[in-house]
TORLOZA-430328 format. One record per residue: x, y, z of N, C-alpha, C, O in turn. Coordinates in steps of 0.02 Angstrom, whole numbers, plus 50000, padded with zeros to 5 digits. Example, Ala and Ser with C-alpha at 12.3 -4.5 7.8 and 13.67 -1.06 7.14 Angstrom:
% TORLOZA-430328
{r {50660; 49716; 50390}; {50615; 49775; 50390}; {50660; 49835; 50390}; {50712; 49834; 50423}}
{r {50642; 49888; 50354}; {50684; 49947; 50357}; {50645; 50002; 50394}; {50670; 50057; 50402}}
//
This chain:
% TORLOZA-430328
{r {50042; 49940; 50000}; {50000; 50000; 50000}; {50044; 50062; 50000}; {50091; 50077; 50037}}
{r {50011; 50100; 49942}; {50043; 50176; 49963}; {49993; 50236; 49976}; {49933; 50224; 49977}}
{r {50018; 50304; 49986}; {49981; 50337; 49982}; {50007; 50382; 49960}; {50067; 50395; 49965}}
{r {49954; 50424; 49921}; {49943; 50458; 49849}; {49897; 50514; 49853}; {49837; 50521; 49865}}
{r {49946; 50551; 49840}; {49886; 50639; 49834}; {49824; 50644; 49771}; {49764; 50655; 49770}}
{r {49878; 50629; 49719}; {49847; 50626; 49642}; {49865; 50592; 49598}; {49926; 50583; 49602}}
{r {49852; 50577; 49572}; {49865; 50563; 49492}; {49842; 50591; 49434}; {49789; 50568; 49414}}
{r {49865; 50631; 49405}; {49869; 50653; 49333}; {49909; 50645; 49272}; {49970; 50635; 49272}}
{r {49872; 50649; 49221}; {49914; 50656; 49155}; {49928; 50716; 49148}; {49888; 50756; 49171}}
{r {50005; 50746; 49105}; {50016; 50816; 49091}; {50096; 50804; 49067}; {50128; 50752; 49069}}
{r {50116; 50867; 49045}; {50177; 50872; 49025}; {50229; 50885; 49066}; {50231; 50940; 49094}}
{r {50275; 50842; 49077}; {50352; 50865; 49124}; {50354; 50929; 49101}; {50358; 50939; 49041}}
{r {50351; 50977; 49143}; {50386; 51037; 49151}; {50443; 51072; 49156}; {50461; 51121; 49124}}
{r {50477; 51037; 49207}; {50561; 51051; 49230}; {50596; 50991; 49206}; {50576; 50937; 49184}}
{r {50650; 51013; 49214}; {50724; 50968; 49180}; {50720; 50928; 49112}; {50679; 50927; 49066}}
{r {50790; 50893; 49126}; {50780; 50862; 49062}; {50723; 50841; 48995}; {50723; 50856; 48935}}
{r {50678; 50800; 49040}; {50619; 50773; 49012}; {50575; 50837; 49015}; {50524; 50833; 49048}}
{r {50589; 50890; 48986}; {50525; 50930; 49003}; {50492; 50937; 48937}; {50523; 50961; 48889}}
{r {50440; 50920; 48932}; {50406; 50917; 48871}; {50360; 50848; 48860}; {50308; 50840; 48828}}
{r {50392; 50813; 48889}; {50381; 50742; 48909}; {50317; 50733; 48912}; {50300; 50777; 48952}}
{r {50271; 50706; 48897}; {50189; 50680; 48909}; {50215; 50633; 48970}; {50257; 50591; 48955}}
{r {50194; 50638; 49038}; {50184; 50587; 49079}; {50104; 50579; 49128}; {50052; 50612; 49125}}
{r {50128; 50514; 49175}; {50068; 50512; 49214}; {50101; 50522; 49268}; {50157; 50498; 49274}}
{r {50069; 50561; 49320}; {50108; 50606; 49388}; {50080; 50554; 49432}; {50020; 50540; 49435}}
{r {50128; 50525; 49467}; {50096; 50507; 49536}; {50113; 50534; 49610}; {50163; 50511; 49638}}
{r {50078; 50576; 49638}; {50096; 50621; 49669}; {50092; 50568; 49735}; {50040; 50537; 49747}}
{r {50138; 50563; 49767}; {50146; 50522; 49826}; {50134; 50588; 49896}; {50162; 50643; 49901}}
{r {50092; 50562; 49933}; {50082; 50588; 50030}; {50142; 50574; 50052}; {50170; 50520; 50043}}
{r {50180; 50656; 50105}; {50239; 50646; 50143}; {50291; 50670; 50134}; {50334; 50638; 50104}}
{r {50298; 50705; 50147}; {50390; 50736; 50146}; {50443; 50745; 50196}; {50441; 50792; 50236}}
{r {50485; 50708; 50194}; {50551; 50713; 50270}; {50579; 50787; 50267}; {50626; 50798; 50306}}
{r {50549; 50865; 50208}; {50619; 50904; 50236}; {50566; 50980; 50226}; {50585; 51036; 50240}}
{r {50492; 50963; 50196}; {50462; 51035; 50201}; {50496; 51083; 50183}; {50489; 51123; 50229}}
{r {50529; 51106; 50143}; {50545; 51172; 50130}; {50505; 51246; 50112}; {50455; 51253; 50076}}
{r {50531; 51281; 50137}; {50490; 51341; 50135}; {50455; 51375; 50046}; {50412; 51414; 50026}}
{r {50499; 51337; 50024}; {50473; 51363; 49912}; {50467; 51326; 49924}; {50523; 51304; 49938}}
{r {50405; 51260; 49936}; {50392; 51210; 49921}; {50327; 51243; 49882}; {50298; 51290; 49909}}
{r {50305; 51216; 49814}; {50246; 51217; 49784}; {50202; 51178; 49773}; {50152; 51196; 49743}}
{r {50213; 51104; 49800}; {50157; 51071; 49840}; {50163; 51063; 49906}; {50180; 51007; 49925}}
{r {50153; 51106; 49949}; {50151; 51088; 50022}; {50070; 51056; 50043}; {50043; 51064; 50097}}
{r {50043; 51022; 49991}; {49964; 51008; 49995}; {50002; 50926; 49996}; {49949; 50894; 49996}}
{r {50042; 50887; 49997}; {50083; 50856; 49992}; {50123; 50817; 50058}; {50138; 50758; 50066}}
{r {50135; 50882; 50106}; {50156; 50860; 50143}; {50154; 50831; 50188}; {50205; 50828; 50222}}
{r {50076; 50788; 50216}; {50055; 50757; 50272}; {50045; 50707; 50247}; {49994; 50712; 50213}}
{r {50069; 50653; 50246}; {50041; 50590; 50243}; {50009; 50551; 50238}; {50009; 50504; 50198}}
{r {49954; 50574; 50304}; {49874; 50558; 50302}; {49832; 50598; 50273}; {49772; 50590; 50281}}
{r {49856; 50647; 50234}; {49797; 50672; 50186}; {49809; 50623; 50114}; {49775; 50631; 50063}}
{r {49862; 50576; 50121}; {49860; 50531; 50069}; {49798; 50488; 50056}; {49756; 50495; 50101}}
{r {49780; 50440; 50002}; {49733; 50401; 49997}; {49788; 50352; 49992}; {49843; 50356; 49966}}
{r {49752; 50291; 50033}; {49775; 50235; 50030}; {49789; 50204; 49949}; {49754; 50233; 49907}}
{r {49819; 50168; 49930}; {49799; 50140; 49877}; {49847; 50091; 49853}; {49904; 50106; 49837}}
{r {49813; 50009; 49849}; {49868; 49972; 49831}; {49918; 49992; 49750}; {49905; 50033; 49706}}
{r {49973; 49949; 49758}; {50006; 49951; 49704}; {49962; 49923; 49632}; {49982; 49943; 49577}}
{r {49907; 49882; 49636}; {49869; 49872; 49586}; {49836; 49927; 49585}; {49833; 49944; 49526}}
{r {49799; 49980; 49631}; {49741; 50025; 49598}; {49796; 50061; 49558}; {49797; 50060; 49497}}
{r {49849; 50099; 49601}; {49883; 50141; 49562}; {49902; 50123; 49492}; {49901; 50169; 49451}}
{r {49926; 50040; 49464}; {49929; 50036; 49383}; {49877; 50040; 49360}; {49873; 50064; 49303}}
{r {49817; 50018; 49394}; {49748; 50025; 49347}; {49745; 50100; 49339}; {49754; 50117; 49281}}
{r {49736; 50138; 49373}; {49754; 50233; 49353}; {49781; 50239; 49302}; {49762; 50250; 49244}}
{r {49847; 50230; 49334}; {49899; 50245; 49272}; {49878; 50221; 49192}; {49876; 50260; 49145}}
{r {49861; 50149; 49190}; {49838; 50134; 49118}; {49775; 50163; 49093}; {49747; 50146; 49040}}
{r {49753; 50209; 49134}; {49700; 50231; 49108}; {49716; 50295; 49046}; {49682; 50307; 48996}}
{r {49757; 50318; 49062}; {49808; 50357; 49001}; {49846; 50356; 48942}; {49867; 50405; 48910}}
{r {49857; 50276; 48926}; {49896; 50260; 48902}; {49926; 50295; 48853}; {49913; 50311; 48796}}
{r {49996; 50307; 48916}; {50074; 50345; 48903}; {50105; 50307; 48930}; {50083; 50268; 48973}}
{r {50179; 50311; 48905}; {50220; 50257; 48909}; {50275; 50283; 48958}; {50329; 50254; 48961}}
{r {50253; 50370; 49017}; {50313; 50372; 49057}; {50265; 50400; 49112}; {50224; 50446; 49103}}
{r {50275; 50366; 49167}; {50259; 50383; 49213}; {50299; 50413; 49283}; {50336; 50373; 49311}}
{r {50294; 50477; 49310}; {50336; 50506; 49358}; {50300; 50501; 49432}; {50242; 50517; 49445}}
{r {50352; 50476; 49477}; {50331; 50477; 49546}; {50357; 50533; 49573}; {50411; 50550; 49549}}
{r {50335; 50563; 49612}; {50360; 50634; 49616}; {50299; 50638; 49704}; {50263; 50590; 49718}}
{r {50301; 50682; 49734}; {50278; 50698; 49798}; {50271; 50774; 49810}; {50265; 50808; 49759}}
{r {50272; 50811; 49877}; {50290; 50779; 49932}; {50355; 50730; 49898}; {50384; 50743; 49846}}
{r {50368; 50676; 49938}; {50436; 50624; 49914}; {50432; 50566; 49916}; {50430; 50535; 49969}}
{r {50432; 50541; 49858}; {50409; 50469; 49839}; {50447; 50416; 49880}; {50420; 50361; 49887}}
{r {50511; 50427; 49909}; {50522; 50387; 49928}; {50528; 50368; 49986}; {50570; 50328; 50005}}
{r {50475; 50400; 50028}; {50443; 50398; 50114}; {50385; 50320; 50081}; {50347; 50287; 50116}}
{r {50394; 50315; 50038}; {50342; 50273; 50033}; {50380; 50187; 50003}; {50432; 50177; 49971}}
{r {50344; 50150; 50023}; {50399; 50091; 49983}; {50389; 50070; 49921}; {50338; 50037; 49907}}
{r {50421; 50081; 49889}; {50402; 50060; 49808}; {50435; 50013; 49768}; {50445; 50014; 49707}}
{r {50455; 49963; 49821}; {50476; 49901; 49792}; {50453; 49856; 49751}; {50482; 49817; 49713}}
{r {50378; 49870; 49767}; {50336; 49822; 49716}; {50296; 49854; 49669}; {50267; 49819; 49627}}
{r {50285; 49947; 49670}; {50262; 49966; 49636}; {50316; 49988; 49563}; {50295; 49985; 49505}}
{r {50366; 50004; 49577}; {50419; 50008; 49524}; {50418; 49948; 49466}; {50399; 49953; 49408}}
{r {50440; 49898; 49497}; {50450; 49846; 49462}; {50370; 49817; 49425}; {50359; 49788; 49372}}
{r {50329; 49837; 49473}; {50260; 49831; 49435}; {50257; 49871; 49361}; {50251; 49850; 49304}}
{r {50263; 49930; 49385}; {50243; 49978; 49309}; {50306; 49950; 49267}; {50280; 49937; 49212}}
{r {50381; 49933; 49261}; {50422; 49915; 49238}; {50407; 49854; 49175}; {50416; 49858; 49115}}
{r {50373; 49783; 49229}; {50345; 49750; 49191}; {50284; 49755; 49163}; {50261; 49711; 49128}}
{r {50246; 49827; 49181}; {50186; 49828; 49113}; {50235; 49873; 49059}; {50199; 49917; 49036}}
{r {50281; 49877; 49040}; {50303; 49924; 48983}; {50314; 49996; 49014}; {50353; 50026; 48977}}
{r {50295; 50036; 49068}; {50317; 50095; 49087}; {50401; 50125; 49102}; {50445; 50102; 49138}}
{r {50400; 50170; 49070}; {50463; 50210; 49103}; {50447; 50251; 49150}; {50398; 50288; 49148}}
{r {50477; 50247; 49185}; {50470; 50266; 49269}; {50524; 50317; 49286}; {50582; 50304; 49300}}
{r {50485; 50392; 49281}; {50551; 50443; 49322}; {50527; 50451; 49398}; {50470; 50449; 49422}}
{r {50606; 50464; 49436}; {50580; 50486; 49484}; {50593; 50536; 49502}; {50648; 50552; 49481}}
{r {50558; 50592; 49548}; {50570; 50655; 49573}; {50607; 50652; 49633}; {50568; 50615; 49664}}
{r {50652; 50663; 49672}; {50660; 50652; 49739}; {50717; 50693; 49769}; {50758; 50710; 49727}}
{r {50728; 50710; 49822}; {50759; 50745; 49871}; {50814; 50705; 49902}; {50842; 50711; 49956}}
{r {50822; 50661; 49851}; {50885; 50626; 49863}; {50933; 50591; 49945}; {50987; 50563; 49953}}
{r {50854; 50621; 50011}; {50916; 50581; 50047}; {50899; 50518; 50074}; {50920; 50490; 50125}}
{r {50843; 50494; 50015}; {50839; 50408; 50059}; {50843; 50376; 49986}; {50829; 50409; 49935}}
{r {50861; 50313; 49984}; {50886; 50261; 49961}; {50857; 50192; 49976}; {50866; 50155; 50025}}
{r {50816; 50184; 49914}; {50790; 50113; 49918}; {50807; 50065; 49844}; {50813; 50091; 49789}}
{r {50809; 50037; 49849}; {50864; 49969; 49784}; {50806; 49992; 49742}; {50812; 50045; 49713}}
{r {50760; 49963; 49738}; {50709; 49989; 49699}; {50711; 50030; 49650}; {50684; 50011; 49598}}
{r {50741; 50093; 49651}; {50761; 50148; 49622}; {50808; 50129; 49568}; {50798; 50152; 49512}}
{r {50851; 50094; 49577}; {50890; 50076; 49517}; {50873; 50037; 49469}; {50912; 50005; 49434}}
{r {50791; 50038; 49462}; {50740; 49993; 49414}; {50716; 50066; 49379}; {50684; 50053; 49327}}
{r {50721; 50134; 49391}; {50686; 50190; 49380}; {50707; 50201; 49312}; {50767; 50186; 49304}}
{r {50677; 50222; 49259}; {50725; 50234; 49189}; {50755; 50323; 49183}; {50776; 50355; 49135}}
{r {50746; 50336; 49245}; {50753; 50418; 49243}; {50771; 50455; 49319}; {50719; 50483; 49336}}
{r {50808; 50463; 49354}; {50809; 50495; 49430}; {50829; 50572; 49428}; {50883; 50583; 49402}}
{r {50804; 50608; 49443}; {50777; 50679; 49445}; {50796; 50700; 49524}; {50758; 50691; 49572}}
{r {50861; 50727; 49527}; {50871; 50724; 49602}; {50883; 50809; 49623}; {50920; 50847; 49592}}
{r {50840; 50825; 49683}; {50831; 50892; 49680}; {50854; 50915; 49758}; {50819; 50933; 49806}}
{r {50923; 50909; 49752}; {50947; 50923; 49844}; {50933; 50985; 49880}; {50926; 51037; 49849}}
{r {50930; 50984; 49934}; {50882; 51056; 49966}; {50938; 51062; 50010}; {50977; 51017; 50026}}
{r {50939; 51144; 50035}; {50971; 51173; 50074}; {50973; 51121; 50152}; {50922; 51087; 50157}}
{r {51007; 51115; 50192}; {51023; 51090; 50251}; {51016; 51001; 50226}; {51030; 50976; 50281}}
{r {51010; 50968; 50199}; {51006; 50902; 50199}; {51036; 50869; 50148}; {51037; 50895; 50092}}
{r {51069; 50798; 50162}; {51132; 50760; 50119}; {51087; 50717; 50080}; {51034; 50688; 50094}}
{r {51124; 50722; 50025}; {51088; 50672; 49983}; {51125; 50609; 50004}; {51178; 50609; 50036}}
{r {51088; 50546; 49978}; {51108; 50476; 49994}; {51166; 50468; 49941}; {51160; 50494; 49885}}
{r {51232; 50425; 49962}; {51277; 50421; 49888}; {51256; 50375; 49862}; {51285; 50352; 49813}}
{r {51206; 50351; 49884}; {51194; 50268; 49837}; {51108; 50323; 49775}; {51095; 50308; 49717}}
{r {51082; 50364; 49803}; {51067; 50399; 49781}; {51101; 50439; 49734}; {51088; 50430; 49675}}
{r {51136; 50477; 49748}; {51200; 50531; 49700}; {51220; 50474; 49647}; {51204; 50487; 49589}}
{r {51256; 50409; 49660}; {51268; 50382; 49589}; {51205; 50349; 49548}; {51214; 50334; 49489}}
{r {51166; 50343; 49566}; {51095; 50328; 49491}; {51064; 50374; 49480}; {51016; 50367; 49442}}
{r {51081; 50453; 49512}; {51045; 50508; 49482}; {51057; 50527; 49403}; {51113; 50534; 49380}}
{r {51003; 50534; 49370}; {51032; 50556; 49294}; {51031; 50639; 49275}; {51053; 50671; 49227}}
{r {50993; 50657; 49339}; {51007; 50726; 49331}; {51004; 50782; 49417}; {50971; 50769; 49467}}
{r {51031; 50818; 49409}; {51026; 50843; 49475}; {50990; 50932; 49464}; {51024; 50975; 49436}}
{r {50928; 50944; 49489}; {50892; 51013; 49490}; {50893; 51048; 49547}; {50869; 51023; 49598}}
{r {50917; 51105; 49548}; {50949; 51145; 49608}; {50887; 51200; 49599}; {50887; 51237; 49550}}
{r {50838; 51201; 49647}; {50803; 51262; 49659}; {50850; 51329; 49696}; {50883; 51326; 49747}}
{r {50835; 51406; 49634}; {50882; 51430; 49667}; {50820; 51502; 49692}; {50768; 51528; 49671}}
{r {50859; 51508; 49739}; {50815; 51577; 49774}; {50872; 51629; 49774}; {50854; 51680; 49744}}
{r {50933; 51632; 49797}; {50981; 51690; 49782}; {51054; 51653; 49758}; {51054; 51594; 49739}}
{r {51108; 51688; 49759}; {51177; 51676; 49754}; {51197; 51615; 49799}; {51229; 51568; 49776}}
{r {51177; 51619; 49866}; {51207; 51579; 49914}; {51178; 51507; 49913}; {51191; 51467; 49958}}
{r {51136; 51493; 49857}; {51122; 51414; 49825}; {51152; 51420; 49774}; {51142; 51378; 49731}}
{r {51176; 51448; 49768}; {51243; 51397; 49698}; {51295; 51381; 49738}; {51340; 51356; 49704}}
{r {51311; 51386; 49806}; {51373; 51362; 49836}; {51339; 51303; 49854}; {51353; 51274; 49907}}
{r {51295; 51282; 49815}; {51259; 51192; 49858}; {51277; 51147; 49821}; {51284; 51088; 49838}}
{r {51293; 51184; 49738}; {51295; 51135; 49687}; {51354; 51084; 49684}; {51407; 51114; 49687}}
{r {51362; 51017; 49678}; {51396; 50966; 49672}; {51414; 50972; 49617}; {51383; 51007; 49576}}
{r {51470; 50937; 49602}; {51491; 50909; 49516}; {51453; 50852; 49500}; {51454; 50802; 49537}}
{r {51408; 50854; 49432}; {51378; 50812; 49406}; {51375; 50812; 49341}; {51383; 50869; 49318}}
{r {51365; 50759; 49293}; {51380; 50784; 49224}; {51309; 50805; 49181}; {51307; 50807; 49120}}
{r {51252; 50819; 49227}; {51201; 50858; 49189}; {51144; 50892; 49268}; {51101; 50865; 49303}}
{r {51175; 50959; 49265}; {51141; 51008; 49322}; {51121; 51045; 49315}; {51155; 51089; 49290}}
{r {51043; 51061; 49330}; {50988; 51088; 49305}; {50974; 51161; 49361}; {50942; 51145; 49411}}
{r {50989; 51214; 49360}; {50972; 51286; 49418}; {50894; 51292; 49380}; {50882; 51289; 49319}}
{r {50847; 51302; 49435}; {50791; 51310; 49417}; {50767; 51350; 49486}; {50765; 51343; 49547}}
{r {50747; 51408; 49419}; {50728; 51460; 49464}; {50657; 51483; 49524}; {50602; 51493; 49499}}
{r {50667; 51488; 49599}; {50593; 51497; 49629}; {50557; 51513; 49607}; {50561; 51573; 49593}}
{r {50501; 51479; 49587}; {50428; 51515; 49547}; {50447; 51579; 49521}; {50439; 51638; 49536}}
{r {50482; 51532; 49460}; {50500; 51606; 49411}; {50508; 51672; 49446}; {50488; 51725; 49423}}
{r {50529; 51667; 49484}; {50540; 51760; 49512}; {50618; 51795; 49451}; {50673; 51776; 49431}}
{r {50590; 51834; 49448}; {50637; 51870; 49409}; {50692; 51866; 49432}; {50730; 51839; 49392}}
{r {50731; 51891; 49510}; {50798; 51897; 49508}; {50800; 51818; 49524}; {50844; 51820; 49567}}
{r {50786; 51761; 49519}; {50816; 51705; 49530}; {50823; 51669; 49461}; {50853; 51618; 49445}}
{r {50789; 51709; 49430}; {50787; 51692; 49349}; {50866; 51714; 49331}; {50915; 51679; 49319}}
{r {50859; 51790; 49333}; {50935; 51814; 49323}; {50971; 51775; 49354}; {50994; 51731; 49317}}
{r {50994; 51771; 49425}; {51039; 51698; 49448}; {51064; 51672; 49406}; {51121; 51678; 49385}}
{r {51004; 51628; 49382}; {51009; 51562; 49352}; {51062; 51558; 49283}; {51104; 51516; 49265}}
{r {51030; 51639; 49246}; {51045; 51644; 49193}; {51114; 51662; 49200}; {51157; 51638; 49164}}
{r {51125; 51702; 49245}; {51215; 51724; 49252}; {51258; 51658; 49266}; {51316; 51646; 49248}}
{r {51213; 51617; 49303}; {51256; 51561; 49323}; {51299; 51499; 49252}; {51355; 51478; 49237}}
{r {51218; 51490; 49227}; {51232; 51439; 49185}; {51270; 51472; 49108}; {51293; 51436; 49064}}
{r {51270; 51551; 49108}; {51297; 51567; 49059}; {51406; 51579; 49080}; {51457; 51575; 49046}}
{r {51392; 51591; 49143}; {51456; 51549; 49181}; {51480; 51506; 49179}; {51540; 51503; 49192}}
{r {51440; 51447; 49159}; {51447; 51379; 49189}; {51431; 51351; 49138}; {51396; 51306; 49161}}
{r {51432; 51340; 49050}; {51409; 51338; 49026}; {51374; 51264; 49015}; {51321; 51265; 48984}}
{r {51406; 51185; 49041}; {51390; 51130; 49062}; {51319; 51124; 49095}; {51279; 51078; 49090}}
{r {51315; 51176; 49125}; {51253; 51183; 49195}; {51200; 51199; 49129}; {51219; 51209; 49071}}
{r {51122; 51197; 49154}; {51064; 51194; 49109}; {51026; 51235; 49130}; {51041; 51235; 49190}}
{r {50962; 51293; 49118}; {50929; 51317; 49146}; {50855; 51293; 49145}; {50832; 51290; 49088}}
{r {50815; 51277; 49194}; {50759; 51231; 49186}; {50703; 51281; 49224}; {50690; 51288; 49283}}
{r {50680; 51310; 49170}; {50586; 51341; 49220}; {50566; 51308; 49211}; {50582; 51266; 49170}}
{r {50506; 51311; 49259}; {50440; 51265; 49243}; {50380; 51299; 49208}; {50331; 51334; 49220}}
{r {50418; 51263; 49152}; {50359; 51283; 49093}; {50271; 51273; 49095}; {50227; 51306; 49068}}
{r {50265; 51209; 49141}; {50200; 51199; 49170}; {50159; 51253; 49187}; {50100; 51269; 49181}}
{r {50221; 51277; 49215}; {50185; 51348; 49274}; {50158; 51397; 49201}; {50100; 51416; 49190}}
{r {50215; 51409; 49161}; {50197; 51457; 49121}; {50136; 51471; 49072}; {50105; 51521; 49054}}
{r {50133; 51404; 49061}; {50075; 51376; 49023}; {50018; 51340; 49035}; {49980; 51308; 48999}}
{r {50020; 51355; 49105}; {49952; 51353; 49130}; {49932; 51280; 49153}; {49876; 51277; 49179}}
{r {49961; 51232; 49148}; {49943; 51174; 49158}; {49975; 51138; 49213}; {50033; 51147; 49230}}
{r {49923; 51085; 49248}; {49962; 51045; 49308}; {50046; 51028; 49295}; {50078; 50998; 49339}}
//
């Protein structure tokens, strides 16, 4: 059993995959609350709905798209040992969203890890090596001293605010390896 805020279909917004048609599975729970959090509707647990690992594929196939993102609150307060490998063997590609500091084997079944480290807390290293991409929410200057070496790093700016936009843009035009990722979702109106 997990528990689950939502599920929707819609387009990846941020990072790499942004453009992406997926199915969102918004997992109940988060270990680190941050203050720019933009689902804090997310963060209690028990406002989750129960729901076995079968309802959630029956959802999911109700869309049929071939990538599905777990994303939260933080997917991986939840155990997804049997739900991973579930969607895996119906044909799904499976990204995940996560805050990188817990670590479950599971994860290295994911076809995509989306790792988004937050101010005060370590990411897992067993985490850090199957990440395929790392997204740094930035609010001023003093979050780019967070950034790790990785070979694809995404600065994405606080709900588009202008000077974190600039940031971003001074940074990665610095940095030219580094990527700049809005969330186009936001821009365009859609979940």
């Amino acid at each position: 059993m997990v528990r689950v805020i939502e599920i929707f279909y819609s387009v990846q917004g941020e990072g790499h995959r942004t453009g992406q048609p997926m199915v969102f599975v918004r997992f109940a729970g988060c270990n680190l609350r941050c203050d720019f959090c933009d689902t804090k509707y997310a963060w209690k647990m028990e406002k989750g709905k129960r729901m076995s690992e079968e309802e959630v594929l029956e959802e999911v196939s109700k869309y049929g798209c071939d990538w599905v993102c777990l994303t939260g609150g933080e997917p991986t307060l939840q155990d997804l040992s049997r739900l991973i490998p579930m969607l895996r063997e119906e044909g799904y590609e499976v990204a995940i969203e996560t805050n990188g500091t817990i670590f479950q084997k599971s994860l290295r079944l994911a076809s995509w890890i989306t790792v988004s480290p937050k101010p005060g807390a370590e990411v897992h290293p067993l985490v850090m090596e199957i990440a395929d991409e790392l997204k740094y929410v930035i609010r001023s200057e003093e979050d780019l001293k967070r950034i790790r070496y990785h070979p694809l790093i995404y600065l994405q700016p606080v709900d588009n605010n202008p000077q974190a936009v600039q940031i971003c843009v001074n940074a990665v035009l610095k940095n030219p390896r580094w990527r700049l990722s809005v969330q186009v979702h936001k821009l365009i109106g859609i979940p």
